[in-house]
C-alpha positions, 0 to 999 in steps of 0.5 A: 910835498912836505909841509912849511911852517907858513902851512900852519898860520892863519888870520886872528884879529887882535880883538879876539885874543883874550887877555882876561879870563872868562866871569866863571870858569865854566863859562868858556865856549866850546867848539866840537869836532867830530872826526869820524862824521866831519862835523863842527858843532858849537856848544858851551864847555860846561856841555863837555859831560854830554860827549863823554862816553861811560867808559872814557877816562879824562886825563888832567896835568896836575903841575902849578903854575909858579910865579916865576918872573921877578926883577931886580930892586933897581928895576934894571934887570928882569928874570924868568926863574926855569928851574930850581937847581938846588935850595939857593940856585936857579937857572933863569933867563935873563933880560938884558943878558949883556948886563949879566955876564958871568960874576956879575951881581943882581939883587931881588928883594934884598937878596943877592944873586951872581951869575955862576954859568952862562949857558949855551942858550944864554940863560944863566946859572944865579947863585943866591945868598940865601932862598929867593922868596918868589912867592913874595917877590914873584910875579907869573909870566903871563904869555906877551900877547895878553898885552900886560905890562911885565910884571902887571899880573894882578889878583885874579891872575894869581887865582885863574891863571891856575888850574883848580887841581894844581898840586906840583909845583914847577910850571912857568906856563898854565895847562890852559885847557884845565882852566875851564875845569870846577872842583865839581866838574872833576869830582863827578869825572873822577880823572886821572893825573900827570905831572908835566911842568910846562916850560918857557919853551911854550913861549917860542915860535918855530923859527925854522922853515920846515917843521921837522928842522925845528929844535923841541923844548924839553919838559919834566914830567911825572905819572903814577902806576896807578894812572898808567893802569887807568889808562891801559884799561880806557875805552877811550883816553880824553887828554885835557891839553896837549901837555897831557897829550905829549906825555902820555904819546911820548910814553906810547912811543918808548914802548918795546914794540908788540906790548899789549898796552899802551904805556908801561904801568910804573912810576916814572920821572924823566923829560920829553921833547916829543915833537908832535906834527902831521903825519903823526900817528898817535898811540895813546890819546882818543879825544882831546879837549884844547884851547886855540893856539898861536898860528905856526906854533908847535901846538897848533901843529899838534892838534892839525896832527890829531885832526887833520890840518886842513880840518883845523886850519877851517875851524879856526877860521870858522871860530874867527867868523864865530867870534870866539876868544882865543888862547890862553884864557880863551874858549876851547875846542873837543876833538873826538 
């Protein structure tokens, strides 16, 4: 029978959802799940190099998260910035939208801004008169369920709630399984890197009954000739997050079939909206190192496709028994 949404959900107490990061970075713990033997460990994430075997390679998404959300100088008129169209345009979701029509003004830090488009989705083309500073006006939309008030992102978000290998700006959203990663910690891994922005679509539930009847956000992504060899000559690929994994299984599945590896060795830019759920049959990723995910979400679907539903559906029962914290800056999970 194909499976529902409703498949896909499970109980969290609100407790265990963490809306802090942890003291260090390191400090996370770390559930493992071994595939082939069936079996959930529980260790710590700074035990990750343990499992790694001499010829794995770890793949790392390199985007910067941006502080997107700012508001308007009356306080009336919030807006979550997308994507940077040009030097003076953006498009944005808007909150209220029925206050923003098309014409219609908005100020940010003393910069005026007149809503050109409305698009199909109801986000909104904003034409500014002159560059929106968001590094001075901008606060990071951190997710709803961290229980912050809009705009109550502080110091120590701005330094935690960014990978410490972040480089190319344009993400919305943290890859959070490379939270826990010190500079230390990568140096000895000696990882390969991605670009993948991850996009407000991160925040929306799957509303439709069926998974398959649900509509995918698309991202940007970007990855190097050089990573694409380092990947085709892994003995296994260890994906940090399943932004790393829809990348590199959306590259795997834009291959002319019976090529002799597993992504094409080139530069390439371009978007997906790979939607990755059971029965998926992955191409490209070996293990892969994740946080724990919202129930019915597209990622907690990707993960039940990499390990097996039921398989996930019990460890995270057993990590609510455990007491491990959840989400964005929560502990994670190895899956090999």
């Amino acid at each position: 029978m194909p499976l529902r949404t409703a498949d896909f959900s499970y109980e969290l107490p609100g407790e265990l959802i963490a809306s802090r990061p942890p003291c260090e970075r390191s400090a996370a713990r770390m559930m493992v799940i071994d595939r082939a033997a069936g079996r959930i460990e529980h260790q710590r994430f700074a035990d990750l190099e343990a499992h790694l075997r001499p010829d794995d390679l770890v793949v790392l998404n390199d985007t910067r998260v941006i502080p997107a959300r700012v508001f308007s100088d009356d306080g009336r008129i919030e807006l979550l910035c997308l994507d940077r169209l040009s030097a003076l345009e953006w498009r944005c979701l808007v909150k209220p939208g029925k206050r923003m029509k098309a014409g219609r003004e908005v100020v940010v830090g003393g910069v005026r801004g007149v809503v050109g488009q409305v698009f199909d989705n109801g986000d909104r083309l904003l034409r500014w008169d002159r560059e929106l500073d968001l590094a001075e006006h901008g606060h990071l939309a951190l997710p709803h369920y961290m229980g912050r008030e809009p705009g109550g992102d502080d110091a120590l978000d701005r330094e935690r709630y960014q990978t410490v290998f972040a480089r190319e700006e344009g993400a919305i959203a943290a890859p959070t399984a490379g939270l826990h990663f010190t500079p230390e910690l990568v140096d000895r891994l000696d990882p390969a890197y991605l670009t993948l922005h991850v996009g407000v679509g991160t925040f929306r539930p799957v509303s439709a009954e069926r998974p398959e009847d649900h509509e995918m956000h698309s991202e940007r992504f970007a990855i190097r000739a050089a990573t694409a060899r380092r990947v085709n000559r892994a003995g296994r690929v260890v994906a940090v997050g399943t932004t790393v994994t829809r990348v590199l299984e959306h590259l795997g599945g834009t291959r002319a079939a019976g090529g002799d590896s597993r992504i094409d060795e080139a530069d390439r830019v371009g978007e997906t909206d790979i939607f990755i759920y059971p029965p998926y049959r992955f191409r490209v990723v070996d293990a892969l190192l994740t946080n724990f995910h919202l129930p019915e979400s597209t990622l907690i679907m990707l993960v039940s496709a990499f390990a097996g539903r039921e398989r996930i559906l019990e460890a995270y029962r057993e990590a609510v028994r455990e007491r491990y914290r959840f989400y964005s800056y929560g502990d994670c999970m190895l899956i090999v």
